[in-house]
C-alpha positions as CSV (number, residue, x, y, z in Angstrom):
1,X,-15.2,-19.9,-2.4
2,X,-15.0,-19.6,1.5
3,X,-16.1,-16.0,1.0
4,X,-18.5,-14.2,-1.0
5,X,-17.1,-12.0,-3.7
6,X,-18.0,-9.5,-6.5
7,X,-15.7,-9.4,-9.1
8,X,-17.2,-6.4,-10.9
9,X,-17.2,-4.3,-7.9
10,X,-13.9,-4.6,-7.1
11,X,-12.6,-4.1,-10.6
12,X,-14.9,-1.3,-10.8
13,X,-12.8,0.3,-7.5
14,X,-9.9,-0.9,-9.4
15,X,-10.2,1.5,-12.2
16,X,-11.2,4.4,-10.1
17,X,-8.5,4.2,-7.6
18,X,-6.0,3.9,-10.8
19,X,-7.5,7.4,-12.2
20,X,-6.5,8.8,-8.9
21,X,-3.0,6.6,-9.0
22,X,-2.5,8.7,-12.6
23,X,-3.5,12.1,-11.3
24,X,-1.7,11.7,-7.8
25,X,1.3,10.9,-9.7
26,X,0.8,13.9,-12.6
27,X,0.3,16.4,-9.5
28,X,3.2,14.8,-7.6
29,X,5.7,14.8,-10.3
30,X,5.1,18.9,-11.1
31,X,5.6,19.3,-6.8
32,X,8.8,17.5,-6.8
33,X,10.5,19.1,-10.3
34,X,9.5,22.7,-8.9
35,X,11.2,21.7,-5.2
36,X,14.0,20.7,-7.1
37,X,14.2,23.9,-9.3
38,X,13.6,25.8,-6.0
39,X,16.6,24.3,-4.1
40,X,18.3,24.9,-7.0
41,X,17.8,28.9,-7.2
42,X,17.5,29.5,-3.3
43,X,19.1,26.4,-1.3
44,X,16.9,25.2,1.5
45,X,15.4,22.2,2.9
46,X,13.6,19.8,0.1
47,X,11.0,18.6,2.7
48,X,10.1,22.2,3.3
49,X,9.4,23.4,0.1
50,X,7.7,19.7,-1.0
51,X,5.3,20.4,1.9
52,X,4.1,23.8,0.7
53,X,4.1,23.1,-2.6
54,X,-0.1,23.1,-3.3
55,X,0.4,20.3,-6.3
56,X,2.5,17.8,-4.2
57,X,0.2,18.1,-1.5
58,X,-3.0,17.6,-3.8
59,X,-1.5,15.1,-5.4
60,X,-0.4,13.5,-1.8
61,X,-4.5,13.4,-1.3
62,X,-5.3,11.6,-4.8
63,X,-2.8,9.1,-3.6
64,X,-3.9,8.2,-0.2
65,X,-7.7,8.4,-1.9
66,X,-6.2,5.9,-4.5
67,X,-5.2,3.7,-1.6
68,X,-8.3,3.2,-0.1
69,X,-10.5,2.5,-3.3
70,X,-7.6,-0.3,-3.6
71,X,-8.1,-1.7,-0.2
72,X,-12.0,-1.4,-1.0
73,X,-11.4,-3.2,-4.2
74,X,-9.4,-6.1,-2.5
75,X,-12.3,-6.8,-0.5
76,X,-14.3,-7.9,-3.1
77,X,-12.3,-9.7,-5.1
78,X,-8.9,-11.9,-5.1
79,X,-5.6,-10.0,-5.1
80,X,-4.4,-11.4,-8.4
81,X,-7.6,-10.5,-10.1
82,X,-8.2,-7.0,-9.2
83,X,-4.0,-5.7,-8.3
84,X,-3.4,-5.9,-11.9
85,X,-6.1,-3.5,-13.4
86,X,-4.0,-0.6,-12.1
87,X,-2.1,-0.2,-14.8
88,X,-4.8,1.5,-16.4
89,X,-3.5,4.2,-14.6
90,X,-0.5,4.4,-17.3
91,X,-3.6,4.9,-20.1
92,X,-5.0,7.9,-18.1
93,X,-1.3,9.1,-17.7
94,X,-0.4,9.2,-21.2
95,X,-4.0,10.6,-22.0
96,X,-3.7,13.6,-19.5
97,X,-0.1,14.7,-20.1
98,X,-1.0,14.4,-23.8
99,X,-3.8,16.8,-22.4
100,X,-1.5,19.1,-20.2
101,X,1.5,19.3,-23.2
102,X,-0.6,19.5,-26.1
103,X,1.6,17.2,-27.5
104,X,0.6,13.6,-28.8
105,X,2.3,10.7,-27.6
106,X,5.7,9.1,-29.7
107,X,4.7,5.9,-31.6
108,X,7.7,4.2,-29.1
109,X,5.5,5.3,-26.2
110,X,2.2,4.1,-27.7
111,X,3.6,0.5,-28.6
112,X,5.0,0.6,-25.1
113,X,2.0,0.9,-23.4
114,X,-0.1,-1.1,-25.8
115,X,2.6,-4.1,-24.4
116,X,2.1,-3.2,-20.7
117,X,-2.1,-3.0,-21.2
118,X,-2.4,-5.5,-23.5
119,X,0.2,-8.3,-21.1
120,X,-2.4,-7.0,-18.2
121,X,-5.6,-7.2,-19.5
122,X,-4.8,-11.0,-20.8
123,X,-3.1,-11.7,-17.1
124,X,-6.3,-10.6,-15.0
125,X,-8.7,-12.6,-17.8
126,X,-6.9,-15.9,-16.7
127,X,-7.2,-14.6,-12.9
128,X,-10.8,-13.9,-12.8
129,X,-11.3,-17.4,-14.6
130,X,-9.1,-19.5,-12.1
131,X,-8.7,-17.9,-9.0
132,X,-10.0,-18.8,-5.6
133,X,-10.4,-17.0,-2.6
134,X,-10.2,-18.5,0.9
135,X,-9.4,-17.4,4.6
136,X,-6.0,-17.0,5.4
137,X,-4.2,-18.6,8.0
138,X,-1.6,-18.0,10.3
139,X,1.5,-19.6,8.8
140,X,0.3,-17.4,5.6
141,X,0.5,-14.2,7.6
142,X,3.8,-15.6,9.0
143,X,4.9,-16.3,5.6
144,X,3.8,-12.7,4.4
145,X,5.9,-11.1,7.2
146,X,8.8,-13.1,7.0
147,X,8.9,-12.3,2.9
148,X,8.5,-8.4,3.7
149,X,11.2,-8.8,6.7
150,X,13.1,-10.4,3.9
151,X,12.9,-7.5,0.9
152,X,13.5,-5.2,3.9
153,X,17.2,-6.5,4.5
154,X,18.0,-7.1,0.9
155,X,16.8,-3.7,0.6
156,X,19.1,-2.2,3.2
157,X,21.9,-4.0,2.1
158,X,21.4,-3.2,-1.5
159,X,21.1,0.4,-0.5
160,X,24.0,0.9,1.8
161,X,26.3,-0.7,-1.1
162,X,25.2,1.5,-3.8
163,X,25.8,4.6,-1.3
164,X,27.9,7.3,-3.3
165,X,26.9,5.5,-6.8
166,X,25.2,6.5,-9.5
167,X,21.8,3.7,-9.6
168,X,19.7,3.8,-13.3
169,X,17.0,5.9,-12.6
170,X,14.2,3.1,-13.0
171,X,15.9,1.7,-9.3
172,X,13.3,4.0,-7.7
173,X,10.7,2.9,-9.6
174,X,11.2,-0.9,-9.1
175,X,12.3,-0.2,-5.5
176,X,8.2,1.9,-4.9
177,X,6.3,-0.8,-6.9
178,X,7.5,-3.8,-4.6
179,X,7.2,-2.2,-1.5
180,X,3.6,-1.0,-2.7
181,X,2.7,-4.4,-3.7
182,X,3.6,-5.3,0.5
183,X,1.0,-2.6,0.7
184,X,-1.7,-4.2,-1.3
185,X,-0.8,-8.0,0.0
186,X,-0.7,-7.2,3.2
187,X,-3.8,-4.9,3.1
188,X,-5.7,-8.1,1.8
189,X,-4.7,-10.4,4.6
190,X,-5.9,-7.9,7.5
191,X,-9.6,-7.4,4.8
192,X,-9.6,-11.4,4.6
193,X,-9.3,-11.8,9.0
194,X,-12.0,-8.7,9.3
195,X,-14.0,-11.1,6.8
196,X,-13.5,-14.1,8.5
197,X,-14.3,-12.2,11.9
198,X,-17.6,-10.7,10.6
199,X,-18.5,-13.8,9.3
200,X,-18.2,-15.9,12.4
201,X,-20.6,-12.9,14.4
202,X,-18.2,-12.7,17.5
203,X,-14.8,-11.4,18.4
204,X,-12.0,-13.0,21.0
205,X,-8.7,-11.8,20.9
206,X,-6.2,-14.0,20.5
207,X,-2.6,-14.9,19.4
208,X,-3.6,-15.1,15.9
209,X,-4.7,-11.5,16.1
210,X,-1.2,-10.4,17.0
211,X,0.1,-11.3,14.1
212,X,-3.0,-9.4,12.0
213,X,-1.8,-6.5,14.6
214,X,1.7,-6.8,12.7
215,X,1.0,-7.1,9.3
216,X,-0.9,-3.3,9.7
217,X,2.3,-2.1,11.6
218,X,3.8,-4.0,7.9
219,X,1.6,-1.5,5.7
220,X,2.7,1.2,7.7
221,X,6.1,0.9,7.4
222,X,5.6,-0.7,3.3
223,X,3.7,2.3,2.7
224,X,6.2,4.6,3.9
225,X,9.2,3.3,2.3
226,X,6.8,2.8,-1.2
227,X,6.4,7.0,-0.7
228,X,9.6,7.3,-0.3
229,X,10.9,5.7,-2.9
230,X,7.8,7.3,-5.1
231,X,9.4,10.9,-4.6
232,X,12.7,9.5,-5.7
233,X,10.9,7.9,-8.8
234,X,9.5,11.1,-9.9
235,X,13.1,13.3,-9.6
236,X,14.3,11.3,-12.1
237,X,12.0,10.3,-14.3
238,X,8.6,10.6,-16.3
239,X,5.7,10.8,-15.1
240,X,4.5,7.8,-17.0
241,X,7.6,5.7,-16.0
242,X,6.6,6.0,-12.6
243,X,3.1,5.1,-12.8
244,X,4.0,2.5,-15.1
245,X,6.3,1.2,-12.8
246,X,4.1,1.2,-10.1
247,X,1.4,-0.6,-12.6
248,X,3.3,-3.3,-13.7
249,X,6.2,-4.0,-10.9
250,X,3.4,-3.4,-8.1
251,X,0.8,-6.2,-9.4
252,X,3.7,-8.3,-10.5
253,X,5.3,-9.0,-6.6
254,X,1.8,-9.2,-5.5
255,X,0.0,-11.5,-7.9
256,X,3.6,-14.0,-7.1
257,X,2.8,-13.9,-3.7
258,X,-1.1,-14.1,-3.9
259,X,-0.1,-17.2,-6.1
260,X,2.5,-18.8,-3.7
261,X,1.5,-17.5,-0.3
262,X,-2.6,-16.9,-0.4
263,X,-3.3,-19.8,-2.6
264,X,-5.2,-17.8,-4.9
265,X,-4.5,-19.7,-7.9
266,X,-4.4,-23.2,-6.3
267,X,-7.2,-25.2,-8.0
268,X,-5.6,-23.0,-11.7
269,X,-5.3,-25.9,-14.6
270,X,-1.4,-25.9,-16.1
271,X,-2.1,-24.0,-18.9
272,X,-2.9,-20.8,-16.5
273,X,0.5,-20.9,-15.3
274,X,2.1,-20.4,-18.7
275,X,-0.4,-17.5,-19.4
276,X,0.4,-15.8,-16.3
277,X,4.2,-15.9,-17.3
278,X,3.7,-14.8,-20.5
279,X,1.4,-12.3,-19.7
280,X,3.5,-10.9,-17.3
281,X,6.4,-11.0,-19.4
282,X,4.9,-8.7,-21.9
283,X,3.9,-6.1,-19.1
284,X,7.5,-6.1,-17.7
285,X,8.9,-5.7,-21.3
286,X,6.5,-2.9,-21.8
287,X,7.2,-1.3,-18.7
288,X,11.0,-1.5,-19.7
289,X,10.4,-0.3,-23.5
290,X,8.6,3.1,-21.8
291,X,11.7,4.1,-19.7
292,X,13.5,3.8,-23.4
293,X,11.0,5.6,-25.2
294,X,11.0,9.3,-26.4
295,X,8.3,10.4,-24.7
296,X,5.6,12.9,-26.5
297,X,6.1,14.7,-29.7
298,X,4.1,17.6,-31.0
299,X,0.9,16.8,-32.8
300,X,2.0,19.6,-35.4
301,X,4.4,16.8,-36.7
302,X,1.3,14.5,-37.7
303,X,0.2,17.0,-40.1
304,X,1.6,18.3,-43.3
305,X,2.5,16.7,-46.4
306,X,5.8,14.8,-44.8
307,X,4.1,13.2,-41.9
């Protein structure tokens, strides 16, 4: 590898970051469904009573605090290797509404989720076996921007025909995981040019560093449109499908372009290819299966002599 990396740290920043992810998330969820109940009663302005609502706003925190254990993680390790440990996030999910409901978790949702961990855990196995790590160059940041300049029009357009429909709730959720991935990707090429910078012990401006200068004015506007969508996420649906979403869609878009774009997996053998498919087949399907499940159930109906 070009540059030094430490696999365990950043998967150990991984897995914190996605027990913030899960909390954020928890905390932001509760903000948005008591806005919504609060317009409902009293009228008003949404972004009003979001912003002085004390869970949306703590959960706000968790979530930036999640982002920046990512962006710690990605600088020790490859994208594809550490992007995809998130989705223990939907674990901790499950575990603390469990917690908060007192109810146990339907069998649906625990074969659901065993699909999305268990199509993770094999994917970032195969990464952290095959992938490679190099300094990026700038057709790769060119190609980066150009892909994110590309989502952003499909995006608009895809938005401004739907206007007045009614779009399946797990829209939102696909919609914050890709633009969250730009987040990540992105994120990782302006880590690898600080790397590369550090490493060469002196500091010239130049062209290339415009386009470095872009992709953060990328994360920016990413990040903003991954919030966004995030908020719209959570209106309609469970906490876990969102961070499940996020999980699963988010690492998926960014392991394809830390594949295609940042070479990650260029020296992989054949047979990694086919794992990475399948594995993320599975997580997708589990994803999927979630948004279909029934959610929690009491644990009263474990006990007794019909259960």
């Amino acid at each position: 590898m070009d540059i030094t990396t430490l696999p365990v740290a950043g998967i150990a920043l991984a897995v914190a970051s996605a027990i913030a992810l899960a909390v954020g998330n928890l905390l932001q969820g509760r903000g948005v469904r008591r806005m919504q109940t609060r317009v409902e009663a009293a009228g008003g302005s949404r972004v009003l009573h979001l912003v002085r609502n004390r869970w949306w706003l703590a959960g706000g925190v968790l979530l930036v605090l999640s982002t920046l254990l990512q962006m710690g993680s990605l600088a020790f390790a490859p994208l594809i290797v550490v992007q995809p440990v998130g989705v223990t996030a939907l674990v901790f999910t499950t575990l603390l509404t469990a917690w908060a409901t007192r109810q146990a978790p339907s069998g649906a949702v625990l074969r659901a989720i065993g699909l999305s961990a268990g199509g993770v855990a094999l994917f970032v196995v195969v990464a952290a076996l095959v992938s490679t790590q190099h300094a990026i160059n700038d057709q790769q940041l060119v190609a980066i921007l150009s892909t994110l300049g590309g989502t952003l029009l499909v995006t608009a357009v895809f938005v401004v025909a739907a206007r007045g429909r009614r779009l399946p709730a797990l829209t939102w959720v696909i919609l914050g995981g890709v633009y969250s991935a730009f987040v990540a990707t992105l994120g990782k090429t302006v880590i690898l040019r600080v790397q590369t910078i550090l490493s060469a012990g002196h500091f010239a401006f130049t062209d290339a560093d415009v386009l470095t200068l872009a992709c953060l004015v990328g994360i920016f506007v990413a990040g903003g449109l991954s919030i966004y969508f995030v908020q719209r996420a959570h209106a309609s649906n469970r906490a876990e499908v969102v961070v499940a979403g996020l999980t699963v869609i988010d690492p998926a878009v960014a392991v394809l372009l830390g594949i295609t774009i940042l070479g990650e997996a260029s020296g992989a053998p054949w047979w990694a290819a086919l794992a990475f498919a399948g594995a993320g087949a599975v997580a997708v399907t589990g994803v999927f299966a979630l948004s279909r499940a029934e959610g929690v159930r009491p644990v009263s109906s474990r006990t007794g002599a019909g259960s």
